[in-house]
BADRENLUM-238056 format. One record per residue (C-alpha): x, y, z; residue number from 1; residue in three letters. Coordinates in steps of 0.05 Angstrom, whole numbers, m for minus. Layout:
# residues N
((X Y Z) NUM "ALA")
...
//
This chain:
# residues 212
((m307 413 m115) 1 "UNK")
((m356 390 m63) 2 "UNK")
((m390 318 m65) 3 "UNK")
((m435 279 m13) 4 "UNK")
((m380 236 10) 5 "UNK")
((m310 257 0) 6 "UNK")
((m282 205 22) 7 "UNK")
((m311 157 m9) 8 "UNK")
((m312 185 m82) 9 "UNK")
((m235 188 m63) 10 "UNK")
((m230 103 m51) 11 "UNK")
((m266 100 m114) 12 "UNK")
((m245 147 m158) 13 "UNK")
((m173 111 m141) 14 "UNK")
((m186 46 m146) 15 "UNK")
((m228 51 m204) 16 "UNK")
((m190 111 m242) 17 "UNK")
((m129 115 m211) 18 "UNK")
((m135 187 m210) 19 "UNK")
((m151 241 m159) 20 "UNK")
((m198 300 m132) 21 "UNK")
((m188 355 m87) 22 "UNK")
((m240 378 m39) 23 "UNK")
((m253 448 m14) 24 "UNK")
((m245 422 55) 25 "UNK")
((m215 368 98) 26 "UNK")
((m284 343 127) 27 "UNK")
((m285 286 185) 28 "UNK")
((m307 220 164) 29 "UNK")
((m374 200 198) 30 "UNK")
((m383 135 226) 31 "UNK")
((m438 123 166) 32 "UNK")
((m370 136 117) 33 "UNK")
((m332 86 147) 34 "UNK")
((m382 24 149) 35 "UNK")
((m395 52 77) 36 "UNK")
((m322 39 62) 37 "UNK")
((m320 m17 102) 38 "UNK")
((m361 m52 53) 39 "UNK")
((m334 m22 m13) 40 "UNK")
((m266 m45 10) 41 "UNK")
((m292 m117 33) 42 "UNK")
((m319 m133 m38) 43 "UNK")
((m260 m109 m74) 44 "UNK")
((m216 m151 m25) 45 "UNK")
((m260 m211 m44) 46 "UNK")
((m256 m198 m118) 47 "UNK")
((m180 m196 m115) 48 "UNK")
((m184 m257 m72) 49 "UNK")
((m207 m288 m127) 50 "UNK")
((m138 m293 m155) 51 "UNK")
((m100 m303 m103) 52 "UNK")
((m150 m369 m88) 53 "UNK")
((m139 m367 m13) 54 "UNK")
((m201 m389 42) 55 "UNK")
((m146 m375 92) 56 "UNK")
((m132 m305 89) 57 "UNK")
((m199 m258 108) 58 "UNK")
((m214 m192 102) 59 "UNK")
((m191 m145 154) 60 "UNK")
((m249 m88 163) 61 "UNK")
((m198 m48 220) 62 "UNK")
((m139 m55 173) 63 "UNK")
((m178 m30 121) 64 "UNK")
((m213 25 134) 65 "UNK")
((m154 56 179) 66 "UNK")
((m117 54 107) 67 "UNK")
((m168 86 72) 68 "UNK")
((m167 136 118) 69 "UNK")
((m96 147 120) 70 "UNK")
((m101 151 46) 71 "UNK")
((m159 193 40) 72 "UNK")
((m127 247 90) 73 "UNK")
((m60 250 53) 74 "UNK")
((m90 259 m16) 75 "UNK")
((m127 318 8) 76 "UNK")
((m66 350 51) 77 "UNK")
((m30 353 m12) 78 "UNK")
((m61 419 m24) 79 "UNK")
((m101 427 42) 80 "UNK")
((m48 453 92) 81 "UNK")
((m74 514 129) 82 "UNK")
((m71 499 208) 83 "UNK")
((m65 426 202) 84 "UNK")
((12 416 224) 85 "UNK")
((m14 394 296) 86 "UNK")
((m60 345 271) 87 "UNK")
((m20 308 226) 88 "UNK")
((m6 253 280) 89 "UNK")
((m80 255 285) 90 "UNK")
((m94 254 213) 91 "UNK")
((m42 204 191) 92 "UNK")
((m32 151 249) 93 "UNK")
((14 90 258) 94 "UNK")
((m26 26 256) 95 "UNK")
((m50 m3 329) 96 "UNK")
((m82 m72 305) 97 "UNK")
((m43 m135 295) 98 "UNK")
((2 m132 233) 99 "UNK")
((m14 m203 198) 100 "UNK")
((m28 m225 132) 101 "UNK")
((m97 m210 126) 102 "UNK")
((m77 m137 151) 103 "UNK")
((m27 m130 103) 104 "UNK")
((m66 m148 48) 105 "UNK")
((m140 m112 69) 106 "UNK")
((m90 m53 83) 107 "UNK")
((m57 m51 6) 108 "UNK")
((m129 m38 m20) 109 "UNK")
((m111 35 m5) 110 "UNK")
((m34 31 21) 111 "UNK")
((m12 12 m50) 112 "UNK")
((m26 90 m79) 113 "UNK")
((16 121 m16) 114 "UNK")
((72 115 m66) 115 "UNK")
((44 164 m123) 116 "UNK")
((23 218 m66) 117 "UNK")
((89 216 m34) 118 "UNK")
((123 228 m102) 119 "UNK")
((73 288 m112) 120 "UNK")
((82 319 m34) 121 "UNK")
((172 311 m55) 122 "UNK")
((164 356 m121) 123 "UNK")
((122 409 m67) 124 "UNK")
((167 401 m7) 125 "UNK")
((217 348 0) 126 "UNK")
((219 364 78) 127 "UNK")
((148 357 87) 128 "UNK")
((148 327 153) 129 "UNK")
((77 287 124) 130 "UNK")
((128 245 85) 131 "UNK")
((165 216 143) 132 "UNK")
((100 193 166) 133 "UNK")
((75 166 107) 134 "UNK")
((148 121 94) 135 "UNK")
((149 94 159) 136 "UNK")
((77 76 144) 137 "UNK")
((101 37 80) 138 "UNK")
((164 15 120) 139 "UNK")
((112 m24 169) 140 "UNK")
((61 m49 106) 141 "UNK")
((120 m46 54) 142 "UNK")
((81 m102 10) 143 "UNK")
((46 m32 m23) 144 "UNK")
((112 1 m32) 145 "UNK")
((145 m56 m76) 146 "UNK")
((170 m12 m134) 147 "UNK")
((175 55 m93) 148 "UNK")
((245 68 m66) 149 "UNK")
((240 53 12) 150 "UNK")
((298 50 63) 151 "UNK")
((270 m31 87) 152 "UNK")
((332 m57 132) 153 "UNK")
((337 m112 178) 154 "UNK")
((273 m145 152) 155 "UNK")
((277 m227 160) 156 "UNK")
((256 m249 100) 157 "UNK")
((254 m320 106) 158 "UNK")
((199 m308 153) 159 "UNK")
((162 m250 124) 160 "UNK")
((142 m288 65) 161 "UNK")
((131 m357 111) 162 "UNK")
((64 m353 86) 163 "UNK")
((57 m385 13) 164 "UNK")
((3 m347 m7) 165 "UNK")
((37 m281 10) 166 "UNK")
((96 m301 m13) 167 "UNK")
((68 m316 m84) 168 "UNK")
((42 m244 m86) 169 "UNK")
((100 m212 m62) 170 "UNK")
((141 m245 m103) 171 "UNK")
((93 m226 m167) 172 "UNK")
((89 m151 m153) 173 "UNK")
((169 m148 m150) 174 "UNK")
((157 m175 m222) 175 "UNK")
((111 m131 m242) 176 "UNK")
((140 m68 m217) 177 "UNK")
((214 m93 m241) 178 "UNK")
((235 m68 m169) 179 "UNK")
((320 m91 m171) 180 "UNK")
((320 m67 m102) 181 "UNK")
((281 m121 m76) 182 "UNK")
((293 m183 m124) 183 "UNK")
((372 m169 m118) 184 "UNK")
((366 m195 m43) 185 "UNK")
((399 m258 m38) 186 "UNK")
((338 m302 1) 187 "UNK")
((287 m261 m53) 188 "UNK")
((324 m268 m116) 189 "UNK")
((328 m342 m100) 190 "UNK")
((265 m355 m93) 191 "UNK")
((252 m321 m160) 192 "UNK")
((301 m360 m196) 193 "UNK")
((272 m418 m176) 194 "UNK")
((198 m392 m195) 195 "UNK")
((222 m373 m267) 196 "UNK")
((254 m443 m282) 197 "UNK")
((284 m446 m346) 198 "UNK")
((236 m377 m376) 199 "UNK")
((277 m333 m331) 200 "UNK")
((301 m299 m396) 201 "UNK")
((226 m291 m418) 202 "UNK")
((199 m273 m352) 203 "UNK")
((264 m222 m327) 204 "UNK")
((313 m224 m373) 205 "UNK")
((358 m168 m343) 206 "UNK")
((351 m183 m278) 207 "UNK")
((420 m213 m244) 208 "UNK")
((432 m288 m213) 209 "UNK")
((456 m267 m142) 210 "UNK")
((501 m307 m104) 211 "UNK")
((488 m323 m31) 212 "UNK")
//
């Protein structure tokens, strides 16, 4: 199908759908798209903020709208694959800005459906070389990827999830996606222990006491 903004109706159509659409073409975002986005993306940061009560952490427009794009372009190179192999690094790039807490969260806006369209691009072609770049994408913002099976090794915990606020979120998507692979860490499953109390049973009742 065609639209007047591709890129945007993809943000939205995610965010507010959680579903998909394929363009006739891969078109380059104009400058106009990305302020666009810029501001979509800042109010749904701010409504989210809202439950996460935090004055501390703002929105980070960079962080942002580079994950929207990185989104946007892998959604429509799931089907849209002719003479685009030596663009991908183009099309799909690491993130240059500074990797903080406000990043991280500004950047899970989009980051947090990477998951879904690297589970569609395995069923096409498990050696997609696309893939590699999207995982070590979630290996660097891995906060979106709690629930997706990810190779995350020799992360210091204790001071990844310093932060309170990010800690409390972290620690409530593990619960919500059930991910063992993360809440069976030692330093993690700790913490969650002590969050549950004495409703562990109610909250996670499968989920195993680990020992240090």
């Amino acid at each position: 199908m065609k639209a007047q903004s591709p890129f945007l109706d993809t943000l939205f159509l995610l965010r507010q759908e959680e579903c998909i659409t394929i363009f006739t073409d891969l078109l380059e975002i104009s400058r106009k798209e990305e302020n666009d986005a810029a501001e979509y993306l800042e109010t749904e940061f701010e409504k989210e903020r809202l439950e996460f009560l935090s004055d501390t952490i703002s929105y980070d427009k960079e962080a942002a709208v580079w994950a929207a794009k990185v989104l946007y372009h892998s959604v429509q190179l799931h089907l849209i694959r002719q003479d685009t192999a030596k663009d991908l690094d183009t099309l799909v790039p690491a993130f240059k800005g500074k990797r903080n807490i406000s990043a991280i969260l500004s950047a899970d806006l989009s980051l947090r459906f990477l998951p879904q369209i690297i589970l569609a691009l395995q069923q096409t072609d498990p050696e997609d070389r696309l893939i590699k770049l999207l995982e070590n994408i979630l290996a660097q913002f891995h906060y979106s990827a709690v629930g997706f099976n990810l190779e995350l090794e020799n992360i210091n915990w204790e001071e990844e999830l310093k932060d309170s606020t990010y800690r409390k979120l972290y620690l409530e998507r593990i619960v919500e996606k059930k991910s063992y692979q993360l809440a069976e860490i030692p330093y993690i499953n700790n913490l969650l222990i002590a969050e549950f109390g004495l409703y562990k049973d109610v909250f996670w009742k499968e989920l195993k006491i680990m020992n240090n």
